[in-house]
N, C-alpha and C positions, 0 to 999 in steps of 0.2 A: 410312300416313296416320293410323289410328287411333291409332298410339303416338303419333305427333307432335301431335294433337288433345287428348289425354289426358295430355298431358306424361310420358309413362313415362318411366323410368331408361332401360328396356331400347333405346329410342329413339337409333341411331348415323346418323341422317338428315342429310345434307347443306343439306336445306329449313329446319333447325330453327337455323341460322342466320342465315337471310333472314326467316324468317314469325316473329311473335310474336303466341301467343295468351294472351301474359296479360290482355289489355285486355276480353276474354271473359268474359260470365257464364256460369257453370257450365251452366245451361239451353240458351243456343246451344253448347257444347263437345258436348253429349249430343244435341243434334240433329243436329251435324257427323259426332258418333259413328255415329249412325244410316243416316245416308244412307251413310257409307265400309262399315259392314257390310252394306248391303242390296246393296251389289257383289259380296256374294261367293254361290258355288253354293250353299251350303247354303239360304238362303232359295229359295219358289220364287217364281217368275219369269212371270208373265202380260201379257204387253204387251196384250194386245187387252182382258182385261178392266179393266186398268189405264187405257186410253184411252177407255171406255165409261164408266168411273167418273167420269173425268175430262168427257166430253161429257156426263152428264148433273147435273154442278156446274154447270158451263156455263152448258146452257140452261135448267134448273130445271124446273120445268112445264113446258115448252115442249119438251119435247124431241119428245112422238109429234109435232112438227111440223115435224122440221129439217131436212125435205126443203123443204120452202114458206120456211124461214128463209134459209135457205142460196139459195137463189131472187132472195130478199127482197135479201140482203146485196148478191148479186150487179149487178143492177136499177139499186138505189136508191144504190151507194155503188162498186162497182168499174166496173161499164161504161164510163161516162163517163171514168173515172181512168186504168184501163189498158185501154183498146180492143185489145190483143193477146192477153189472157186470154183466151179461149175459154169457153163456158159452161161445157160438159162438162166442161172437163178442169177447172174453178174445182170444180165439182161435186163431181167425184170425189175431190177432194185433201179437202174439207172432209167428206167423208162417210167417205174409208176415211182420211185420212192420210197417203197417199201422194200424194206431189208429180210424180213423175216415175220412170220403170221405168228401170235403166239398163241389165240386159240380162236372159236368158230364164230365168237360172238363180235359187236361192230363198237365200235366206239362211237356216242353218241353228243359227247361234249369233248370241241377240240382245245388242243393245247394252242393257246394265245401269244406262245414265249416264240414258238418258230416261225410268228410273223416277221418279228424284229432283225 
């Protein structure tokens, strides 16, 4: 994907007939570039601090509060909307991210794409 972004020679891709990125400024090609290398192992790889970083862009200030937020959202904007949501489990998706357990065991290699 990076050769195909960066229009290499070395690029024998079957996409580089369907996709064209000449219409691209060089600045989004280098951003494309980026996220296709932040897929690979050698970078490291933090999802939970990545998500914390991410939650506290979010809520800005406001974040030592996002137990009362998340409350808040709940309350005043889903109750009424979807009366099948559950508080708790509203709760716990916005707090850790997890939507739903699908069984007992852990995932041991994470997915790289929800860095980006």
């Amino acid at each position: 994907m990076i050769q195909l972004v960066t229009e290499d020679e070395k690029c024998q891709s079957v996409i580089g007939d369907l996709i064209n990125f000449g219409n691209l400024k060089y600045q989004d090609r280098d951003d494309l570039e980026d996220i296709f290398s932040s897929y690979l192992k050698v970078h490291a790889f933090d999802i939970e601090q990545l998500r914390d970083t991410r939650i506290r862009a979010h809520y800005g200030v406001r974040y030592d509060h996002k137990r009362n937020l998340v409350d808040w959202d709940y309350n005043m904007s889903l109750k009424d909307f979807a009366p099948l949501v559950h508080q708790k489990e509203y709760r716990e998706w916005r707090l850790t991210g997890i939507g739903f357990e699908t069984r007992l065991a852990t995932g041991t290699i994470a997915n790289r794409t929800l860095a980006s």
